[in-house]
C-alpha distance (Angstrom), angle and dihedral (degrees) to the residues before:
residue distance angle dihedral
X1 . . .
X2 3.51 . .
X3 4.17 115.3 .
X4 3.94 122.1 -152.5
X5 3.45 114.8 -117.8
X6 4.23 109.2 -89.1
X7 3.80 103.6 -99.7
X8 3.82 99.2 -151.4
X9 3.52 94.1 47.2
X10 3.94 86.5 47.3
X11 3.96 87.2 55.5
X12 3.75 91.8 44.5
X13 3.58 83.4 58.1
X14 3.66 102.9 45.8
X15 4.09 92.8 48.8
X16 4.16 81.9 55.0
X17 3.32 92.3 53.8
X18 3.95 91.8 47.2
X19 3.24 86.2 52.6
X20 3.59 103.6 49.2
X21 4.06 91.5 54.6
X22 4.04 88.1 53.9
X23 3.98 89.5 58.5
X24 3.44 104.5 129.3
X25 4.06 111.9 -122.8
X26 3.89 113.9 -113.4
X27 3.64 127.3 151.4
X28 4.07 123.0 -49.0
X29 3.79 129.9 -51.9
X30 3.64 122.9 -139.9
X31 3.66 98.1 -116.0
X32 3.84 116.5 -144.4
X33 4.12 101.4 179.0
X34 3.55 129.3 -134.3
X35 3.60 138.2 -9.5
X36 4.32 113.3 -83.7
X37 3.29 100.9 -146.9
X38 3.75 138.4 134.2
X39 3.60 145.6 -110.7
X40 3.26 108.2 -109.5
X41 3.78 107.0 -174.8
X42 3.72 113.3 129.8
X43 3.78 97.1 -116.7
X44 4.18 89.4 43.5
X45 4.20 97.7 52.5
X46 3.80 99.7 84.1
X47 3.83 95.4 44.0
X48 3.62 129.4 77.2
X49 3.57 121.7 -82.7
X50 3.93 120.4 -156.4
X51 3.82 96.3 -149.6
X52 4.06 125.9 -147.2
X53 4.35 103.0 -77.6
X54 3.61 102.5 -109.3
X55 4.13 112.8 -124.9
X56 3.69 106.7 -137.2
X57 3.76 110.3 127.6
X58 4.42 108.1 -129.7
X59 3.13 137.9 -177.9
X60 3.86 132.5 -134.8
X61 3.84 105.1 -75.1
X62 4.10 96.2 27.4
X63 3.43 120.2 129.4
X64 3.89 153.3 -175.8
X65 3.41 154.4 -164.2
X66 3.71 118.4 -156.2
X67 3.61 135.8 176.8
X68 3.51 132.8 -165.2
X69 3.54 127.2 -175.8
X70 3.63 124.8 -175.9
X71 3.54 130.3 -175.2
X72 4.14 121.9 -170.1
X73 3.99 140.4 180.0
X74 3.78 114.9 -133.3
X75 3.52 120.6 -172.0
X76 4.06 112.0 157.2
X77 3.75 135.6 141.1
X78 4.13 137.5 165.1
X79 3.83 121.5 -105.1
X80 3.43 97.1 -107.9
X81 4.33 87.6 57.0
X82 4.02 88.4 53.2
X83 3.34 90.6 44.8
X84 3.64 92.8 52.0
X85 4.13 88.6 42.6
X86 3.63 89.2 54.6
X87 3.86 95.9 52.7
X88 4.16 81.4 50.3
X89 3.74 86.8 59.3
X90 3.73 95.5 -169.8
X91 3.68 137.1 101.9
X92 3.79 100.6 -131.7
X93 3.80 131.0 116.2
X94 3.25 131.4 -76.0
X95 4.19 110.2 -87.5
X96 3.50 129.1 -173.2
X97 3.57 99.1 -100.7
X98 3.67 84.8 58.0
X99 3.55 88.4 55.0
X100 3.82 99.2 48.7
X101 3.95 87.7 45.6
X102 3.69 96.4 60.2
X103 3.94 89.7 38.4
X104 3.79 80.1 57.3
X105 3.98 96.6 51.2
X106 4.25 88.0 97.9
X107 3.64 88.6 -123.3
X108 3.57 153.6 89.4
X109 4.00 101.8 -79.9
X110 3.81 126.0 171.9
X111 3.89 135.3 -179.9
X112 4.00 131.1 162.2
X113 3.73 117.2 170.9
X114 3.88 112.6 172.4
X115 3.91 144.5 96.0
X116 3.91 118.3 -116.0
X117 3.84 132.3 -165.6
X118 3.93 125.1 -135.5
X119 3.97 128.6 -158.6
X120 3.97 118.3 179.9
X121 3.74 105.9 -178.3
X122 3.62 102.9 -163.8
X123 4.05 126.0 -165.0
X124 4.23 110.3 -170.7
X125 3.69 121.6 -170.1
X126 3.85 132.2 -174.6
X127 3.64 105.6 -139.2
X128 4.06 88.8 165.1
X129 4.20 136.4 11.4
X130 3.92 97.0 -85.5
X131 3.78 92.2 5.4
X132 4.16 126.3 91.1
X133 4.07 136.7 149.0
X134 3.69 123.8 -143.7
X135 3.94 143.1 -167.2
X136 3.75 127.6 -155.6
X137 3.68 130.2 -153.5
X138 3.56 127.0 -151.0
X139 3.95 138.1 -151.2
X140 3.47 122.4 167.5
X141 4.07 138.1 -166.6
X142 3.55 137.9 -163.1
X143 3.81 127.1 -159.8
X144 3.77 145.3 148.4
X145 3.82 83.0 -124.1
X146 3.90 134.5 -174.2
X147 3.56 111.8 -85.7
X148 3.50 106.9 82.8
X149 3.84 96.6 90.8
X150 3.77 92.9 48.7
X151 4.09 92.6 49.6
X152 3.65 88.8 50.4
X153 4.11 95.0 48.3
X154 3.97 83.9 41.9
X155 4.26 81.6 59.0
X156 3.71 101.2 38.9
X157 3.68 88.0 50.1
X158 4.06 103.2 55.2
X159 4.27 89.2 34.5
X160 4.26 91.3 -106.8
X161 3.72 125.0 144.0
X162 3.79 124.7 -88.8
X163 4.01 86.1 -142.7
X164 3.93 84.3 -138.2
X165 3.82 94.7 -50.6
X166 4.04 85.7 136.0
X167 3.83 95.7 59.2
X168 3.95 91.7 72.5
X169 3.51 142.2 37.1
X170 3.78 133.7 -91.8
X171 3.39 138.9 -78.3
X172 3.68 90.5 -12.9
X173 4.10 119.0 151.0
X174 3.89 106.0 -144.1
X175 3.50 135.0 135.8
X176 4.03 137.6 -170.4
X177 3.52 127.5 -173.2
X178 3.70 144.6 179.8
X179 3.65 117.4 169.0
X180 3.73 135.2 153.9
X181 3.67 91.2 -10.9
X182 3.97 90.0 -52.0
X183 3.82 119.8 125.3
X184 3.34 117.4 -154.7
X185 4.19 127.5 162.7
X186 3.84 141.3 169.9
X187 3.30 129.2 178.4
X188 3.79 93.7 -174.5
X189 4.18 118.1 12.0
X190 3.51 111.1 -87.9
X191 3.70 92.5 -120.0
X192 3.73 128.8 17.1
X193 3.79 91.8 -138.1
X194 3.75 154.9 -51.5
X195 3.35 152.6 138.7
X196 3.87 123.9 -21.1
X197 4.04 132.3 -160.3
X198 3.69 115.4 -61.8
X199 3.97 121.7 -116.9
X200 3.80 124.3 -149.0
X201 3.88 115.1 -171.6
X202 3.90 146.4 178.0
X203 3.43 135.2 -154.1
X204 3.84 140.0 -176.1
X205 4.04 130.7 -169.4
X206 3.87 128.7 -155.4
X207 3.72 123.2 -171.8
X208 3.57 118.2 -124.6
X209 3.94 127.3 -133.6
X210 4.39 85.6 -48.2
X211 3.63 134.4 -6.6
X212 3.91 97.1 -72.7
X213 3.14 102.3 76.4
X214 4.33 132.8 37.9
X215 3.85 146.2 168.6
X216 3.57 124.5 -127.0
X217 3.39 134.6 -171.9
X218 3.84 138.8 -165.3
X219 3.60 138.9 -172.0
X220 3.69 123.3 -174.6
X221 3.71 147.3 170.9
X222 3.87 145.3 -154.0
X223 3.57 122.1 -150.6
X224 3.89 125.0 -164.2
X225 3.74 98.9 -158.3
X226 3.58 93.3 162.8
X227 4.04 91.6 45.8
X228 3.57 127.5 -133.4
X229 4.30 112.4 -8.0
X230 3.97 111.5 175.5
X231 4.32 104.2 -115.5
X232 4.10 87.1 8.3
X233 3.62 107.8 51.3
X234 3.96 144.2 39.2
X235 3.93 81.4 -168.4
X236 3.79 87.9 -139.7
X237 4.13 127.8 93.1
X238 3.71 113.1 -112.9
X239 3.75 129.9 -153.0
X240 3.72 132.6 -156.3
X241 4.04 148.0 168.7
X242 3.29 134.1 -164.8
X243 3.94 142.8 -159.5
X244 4.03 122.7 -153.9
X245 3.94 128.9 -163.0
X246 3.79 107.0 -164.4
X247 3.51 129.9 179.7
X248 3.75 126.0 166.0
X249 4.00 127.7 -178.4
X250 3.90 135.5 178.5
X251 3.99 90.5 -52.2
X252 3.84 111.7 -16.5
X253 3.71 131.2 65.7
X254 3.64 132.9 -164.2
X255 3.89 121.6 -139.5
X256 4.25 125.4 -172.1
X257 3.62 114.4 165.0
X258 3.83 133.3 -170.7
X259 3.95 122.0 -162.0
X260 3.46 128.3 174.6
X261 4.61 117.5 -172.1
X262 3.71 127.3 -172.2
X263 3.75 97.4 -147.4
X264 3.79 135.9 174.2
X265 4.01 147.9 154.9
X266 3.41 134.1 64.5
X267 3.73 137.3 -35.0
X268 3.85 127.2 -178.7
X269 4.22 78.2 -5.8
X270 3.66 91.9 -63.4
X271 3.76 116.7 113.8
X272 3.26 113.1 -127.3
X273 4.68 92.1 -159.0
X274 3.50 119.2 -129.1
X275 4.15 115.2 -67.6
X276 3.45 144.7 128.5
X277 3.95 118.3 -106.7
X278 3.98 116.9 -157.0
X279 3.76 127.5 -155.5
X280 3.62 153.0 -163.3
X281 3.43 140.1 -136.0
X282 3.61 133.8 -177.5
X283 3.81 132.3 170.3
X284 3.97 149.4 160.1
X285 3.44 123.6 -155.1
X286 3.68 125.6 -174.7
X287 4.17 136.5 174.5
X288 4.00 117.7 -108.1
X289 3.29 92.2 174.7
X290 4.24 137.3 -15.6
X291 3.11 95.0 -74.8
X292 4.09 111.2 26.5
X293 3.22 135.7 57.7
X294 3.80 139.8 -176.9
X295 3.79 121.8 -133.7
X296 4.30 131.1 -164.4
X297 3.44 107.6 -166.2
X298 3.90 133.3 -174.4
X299 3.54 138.1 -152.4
X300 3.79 140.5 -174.1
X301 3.87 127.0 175.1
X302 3.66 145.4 162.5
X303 3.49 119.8 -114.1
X304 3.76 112.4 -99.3
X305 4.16 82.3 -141.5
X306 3.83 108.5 69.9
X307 4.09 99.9 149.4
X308 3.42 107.1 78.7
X309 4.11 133.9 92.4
X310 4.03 87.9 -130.7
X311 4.46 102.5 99.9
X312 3.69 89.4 -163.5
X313 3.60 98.2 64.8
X314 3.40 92.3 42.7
X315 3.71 99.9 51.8
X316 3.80 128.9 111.8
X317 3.80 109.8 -91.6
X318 3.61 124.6 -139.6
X319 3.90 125.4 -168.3
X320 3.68 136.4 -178.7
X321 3.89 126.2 -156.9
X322 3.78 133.8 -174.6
X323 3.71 116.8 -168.1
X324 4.10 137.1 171.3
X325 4.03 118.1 -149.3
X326 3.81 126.0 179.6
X327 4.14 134.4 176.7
X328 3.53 132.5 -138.9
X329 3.77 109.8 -179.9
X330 3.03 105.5 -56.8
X331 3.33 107.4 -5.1
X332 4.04 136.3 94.2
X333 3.77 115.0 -159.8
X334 3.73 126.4 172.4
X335 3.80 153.5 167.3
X336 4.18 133.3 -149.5
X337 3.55 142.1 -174.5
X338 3.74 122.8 -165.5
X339 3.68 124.7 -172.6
X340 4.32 121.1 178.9
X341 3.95 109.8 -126.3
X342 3.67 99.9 -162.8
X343 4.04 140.7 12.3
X344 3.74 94.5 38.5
X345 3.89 97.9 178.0
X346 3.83 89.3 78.1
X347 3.46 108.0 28.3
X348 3.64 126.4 78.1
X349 4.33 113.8 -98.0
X350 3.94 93.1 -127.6
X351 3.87 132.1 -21.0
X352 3.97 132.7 -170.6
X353 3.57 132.5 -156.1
X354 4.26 141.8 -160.1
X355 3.75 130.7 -165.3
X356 3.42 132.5 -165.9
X357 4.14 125.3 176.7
X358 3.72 142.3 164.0
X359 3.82 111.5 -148.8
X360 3.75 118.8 -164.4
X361 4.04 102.9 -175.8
X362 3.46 133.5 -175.9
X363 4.00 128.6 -153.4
């Protein structure tokens, strides 16, 4: 099912934009690059994510800590499963003859309603001008959450679709699926949380024909020491690369990003085969004041989940993001919002995102 792009939010968007070409011009902004935030697409959380290459020029010996928590609402099913939930016509939670009926459709079936909670802990070190490694820490957390009631009065008000949010109950965390003859079903997440697969990572910059305008490049991989962990783990090592065009003026920088992972294992105990998913990045940053700046940011993926008979959750998926960051010393602080623009049966309805890092550079 394909879902028009959300007008307010569009118009939200287009007065920020206004906005940001009316800033008046005063000396430069410390640029800090794009937004680092994750996919959070149910099929996407377990595998490796090659996030945005941050911009901030260090020196061998600089380092970081960063964390970014995000924190998203997913509430997405097949046709068949709202079909079925419409037939039901109540607004009750899932049971488990619910569960065996849609298992028993004879086809590929798929619903995940919950909310889950992201950490990246992130340590950066300069071990060369232009040259630094990383390693990233993850903690995850499941819930049926609280946001349900406010996404549906957020619909009701500006005339949109619930996409079936009305057929079930609340802030519930259940899951059913059936794809590629693999059965999988929770009621409640097997886990509430916990620690996922550590990521260690390089990356290198080279200036480009003057100091506006650079190449970076990352490379990055996610180790399941523990092997596979339902919600935690893919139980498989992923590998990834990834390409950066940055260019950064008097207050405004321009971000495009190419990333390529070789991913595989399971996810919500579907298996997701061996392949390698490509993404997109896109993002414009620009100074409103000194010390804050204002970031849109777009993003376009393939699904990590390509064998199934179900076109939604194969589609392309296509997210926006607008974010504020500001320093103070040093500190980085900073808030998101990211809404999905098209192929809303496997993206997530609305997500949000904090980060917090201390920077200790050298020249």
């Amino acid at each position: 099912m394909i879902r028009k792009i959300d007008w307010p939010v569009a118009t939200v968007a287009g007065l920020v934009l206004l906005a940001l070409g009316t800033t008046p011009t005063r000396g430069e902004t410390e640029l800090l690059g794009p937004l680092r935030i994750r996919d959070m697409t149910p099929f996407n959380l377990l595998r490796l994510d090659m996030l945005p290459a941050h911009a901030v020029a260090a020196g061998r010996g600089s380092w970081a800590i960063e964390a970014d928590l995000s924190y998203t609402n997913t509430f997405v099913m097949s046709d068949n499963v709202r079909t079925y939930l419409e037939g039901r016509s109540r607004r009750d939670p899932l049971t488990q003859a619910d569960v065996d009926a849609i298992l028993g459709l004879g086809q590929d079936a798929y619903y995940v309603d919950g909310e889950s909670g992201l950490l990246d802990l992130t340590v950066h070190y300069g071990v060369a001008n232009r040259s630094s490694v990383y390693l990233t820490v993850t903690a995850y957390d499941f819930t049926g959450g609280f946001l349900d009631r406010t996404i549906e009065n957020f619909h009701d008000t500006f005339g949109l679709d619930t996409n079936g949010r009305d057929l079930v109950a609340r802030n519930r965390s259940q899951t059913v699926l059936s794809l590629g003859g693999l059965r999988t079903s929770f009621l409640e997440p097997p886990t509430r949380g916990g620690l996922g697969d550590p990521v260690l990572g390089a990356r290198r910059s080279w200036p480009l024909g003057g100091r506006r305008w650079s190449l970076v490049v990352d490379g990055a991989a996610k180790f399941a020491l523990r092997g596979e962990r339902s919600f935690l783990s893919t139980g498989t090592n992923d590998f990834g690369l990834q390409a950066s065009l940055q260019g950064k003026f008097r207050r405004q920088g321009v971000y495009l990003s190419s990333g390529f992972v070789r991913t595989d294992g399971r996810v919500l105990g579907v298996k997701l085969g061996s392949r390698v998913v490509p993404t997109l990045t896109a993002a414009y940053e620009v100074g409103l004041t000194d010390r804050t700046n204002v970031i849109l940011q777009l993003y376009a993926s393939e699904s990590a989940l390509r064998d199934t008979t179900i076109e939604e959750i194969k589609a392309d998926k296509y997210q926006a993001s607008l974010g504020l960051r500001s320093h103070r010393g040093h500190m980085i602080y900073g808030f998101a919002v990211t809404e999905n623009l098209e192929n809303f049966e496997n993206t997530p309805d609305i997500g949000a995102s904090l980060t917090l890092a201390w920077v200790s550079l050298r020249p």
